[in-house]
C-alpha positions in Angstrom: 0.0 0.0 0.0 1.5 3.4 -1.1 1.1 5.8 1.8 0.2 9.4 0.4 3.0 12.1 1.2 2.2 15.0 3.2 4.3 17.2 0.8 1.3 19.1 -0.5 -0.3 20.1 2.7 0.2 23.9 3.5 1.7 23.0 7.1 2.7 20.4 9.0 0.6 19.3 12.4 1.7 17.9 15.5 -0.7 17.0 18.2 -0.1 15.6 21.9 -2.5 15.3 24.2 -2.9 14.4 28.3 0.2 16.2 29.4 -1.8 16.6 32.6 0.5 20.0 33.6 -0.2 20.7 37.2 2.1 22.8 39.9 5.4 21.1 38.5 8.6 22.4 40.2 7.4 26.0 42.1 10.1 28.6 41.8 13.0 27.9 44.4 11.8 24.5 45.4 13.8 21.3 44.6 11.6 18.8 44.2 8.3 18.4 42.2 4.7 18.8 43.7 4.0 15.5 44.7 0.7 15.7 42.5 2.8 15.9 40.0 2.6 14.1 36.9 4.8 16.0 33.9 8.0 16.1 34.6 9.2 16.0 30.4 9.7 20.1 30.7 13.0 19.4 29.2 12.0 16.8 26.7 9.1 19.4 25.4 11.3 22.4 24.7 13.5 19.4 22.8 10.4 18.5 21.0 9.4 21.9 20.7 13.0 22.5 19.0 12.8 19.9 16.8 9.4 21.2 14.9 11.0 25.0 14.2 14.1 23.2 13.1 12.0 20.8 10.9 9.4 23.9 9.6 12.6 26.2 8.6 14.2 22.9 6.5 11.0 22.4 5.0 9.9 26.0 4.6 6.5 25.2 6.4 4.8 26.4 8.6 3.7 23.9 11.9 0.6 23.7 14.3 0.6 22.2 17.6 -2.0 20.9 18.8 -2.6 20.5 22.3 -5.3 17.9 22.4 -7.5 17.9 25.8 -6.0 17.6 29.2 -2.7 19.8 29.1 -3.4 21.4 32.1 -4.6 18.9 35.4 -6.7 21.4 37.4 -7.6 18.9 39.8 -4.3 17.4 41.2 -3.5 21.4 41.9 -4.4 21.2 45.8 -2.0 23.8 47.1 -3.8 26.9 48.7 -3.1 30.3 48.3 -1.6 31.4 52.1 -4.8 33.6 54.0 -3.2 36.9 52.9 -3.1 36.0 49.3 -6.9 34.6 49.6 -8.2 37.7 51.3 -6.2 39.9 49.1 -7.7 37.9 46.0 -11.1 37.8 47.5 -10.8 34.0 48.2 -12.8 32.3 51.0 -11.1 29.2 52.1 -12.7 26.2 53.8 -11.3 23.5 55.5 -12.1 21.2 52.4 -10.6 23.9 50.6 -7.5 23.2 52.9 -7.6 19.7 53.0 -8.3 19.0 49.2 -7.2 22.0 47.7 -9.5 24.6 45.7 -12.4 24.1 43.5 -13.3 24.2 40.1 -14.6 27.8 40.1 -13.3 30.6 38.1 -12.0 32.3 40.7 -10.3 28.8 41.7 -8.8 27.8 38.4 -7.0 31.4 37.6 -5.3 30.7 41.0 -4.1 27.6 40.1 -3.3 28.2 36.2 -0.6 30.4 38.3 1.1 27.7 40.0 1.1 25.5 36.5 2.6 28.3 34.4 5.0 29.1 37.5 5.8 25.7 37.7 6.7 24.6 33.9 8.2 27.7 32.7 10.6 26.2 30.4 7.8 24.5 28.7 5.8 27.7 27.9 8.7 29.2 26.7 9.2 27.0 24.4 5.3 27.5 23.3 6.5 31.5 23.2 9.3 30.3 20.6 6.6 28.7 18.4 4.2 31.6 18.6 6.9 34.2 18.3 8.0 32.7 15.2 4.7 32.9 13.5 3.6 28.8 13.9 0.5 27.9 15.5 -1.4 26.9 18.8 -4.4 24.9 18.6 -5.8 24.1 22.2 -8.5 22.0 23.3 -10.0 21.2 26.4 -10.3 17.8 27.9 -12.1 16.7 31.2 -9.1 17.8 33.6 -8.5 21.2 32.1 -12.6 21.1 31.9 -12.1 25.2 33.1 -10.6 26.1 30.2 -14.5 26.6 28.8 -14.4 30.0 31.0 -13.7 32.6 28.4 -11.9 34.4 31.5 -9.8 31.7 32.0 -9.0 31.3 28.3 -7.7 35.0 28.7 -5.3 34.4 31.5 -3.7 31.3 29.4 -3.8 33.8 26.4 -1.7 36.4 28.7 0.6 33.8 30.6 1.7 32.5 26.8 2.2 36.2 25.8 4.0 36.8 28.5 6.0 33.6 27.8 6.6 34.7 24.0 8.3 38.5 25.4 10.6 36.7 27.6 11.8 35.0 24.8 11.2 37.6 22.1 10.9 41.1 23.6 9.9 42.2 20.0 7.3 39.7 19.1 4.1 40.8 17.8 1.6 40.2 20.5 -1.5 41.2 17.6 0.1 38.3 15.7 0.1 35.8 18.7 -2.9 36.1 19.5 -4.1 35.4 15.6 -2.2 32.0 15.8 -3.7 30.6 19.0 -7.3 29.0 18.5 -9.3 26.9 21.1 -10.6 24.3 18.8 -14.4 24.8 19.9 -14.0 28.6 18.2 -13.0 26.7 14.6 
């Protein structure tokens, strides 16, 4: 059987899905979060690497698609301390305490923080793609279920533009945003 070549496709796609990203390594710490269940940071940006490398051989341009649970909202059970609550207008219960926030907006903007402080080298390397004109296809799956919240959708928007100027203080933000689609909005 003659397998068709991709040749005459205007880009080329690359999907991975169920990364489950959760709090990773915090800032300062040594070790993982326990919860933790991604620890291929390095391996990404290697992989990340490898499809600019192959879209300037090939003149291309690339997609990524991140297909349904990237982010794991759920094994995210750290707390912000009382100050940090009260400051973001966050009540905290003793479940809250014990099993770590819920699934509200208000919840899941806390805790895309701690995933996008705790892989950082992986969303740069997202930056690198987006600065260099490829594209960002996101879906939601049942773990990053929050990313359905426009608002929420927003703060991942910002935290990867704020992940493309650290590695390209002169990218065009306008043009980011262009390449990034959730795949509901196709």
């Amino acid at each position: 059987m003659d397998v068709p070549s991709t040749d005459s496709l205007p880009r080329d796609v690359y999907v991975v899905s169920d990364l489950h990203l959760a709090a990773g390594k915090p800032p300062g710490e040594l070790h993982h979060h326990r919860l933790e269940s991604f620890f291929y940071d390095d391996a990404f940006v290697r992989f990340v690497d490898r499809i600019l490398a192959r879209a300037a051989e090939r003149g291309r341009e690339a997609t990524l698609l991140l297909g349904g649970d990237v982010f794991d909202f759920l094994t995210v059970t750290q707390v912000p301390d009382p100050a940090e609550a009260a400051r973001l207008g966050l009540t905290l219960t003793r479940d809250h305490r014990k099993a770590g926030l819920g699934s509200s907006p208000s919840h899941a903007r806390w805790k895309l923080r701690r995933i996008f402080e705790g892989h950082p080298a992986f969303f740069e390397a997202i930056g690198r793609l987006l600065a260099r004109g490829h594209h960002l296809v996101i879906v939601a799956g049942n773990h990053d279920a929050e990313l359905y919240w426009e608002d929420l959708r927003d703060d991942v928007e910002r935290g990867l533009i704020a992940a493309l100027w650290r590695v390209d203080p002169e990218a065009d933000v306008t043009a980011a945003r262009r390449i990034l689609t959730w795949l509901d909005r196709v």
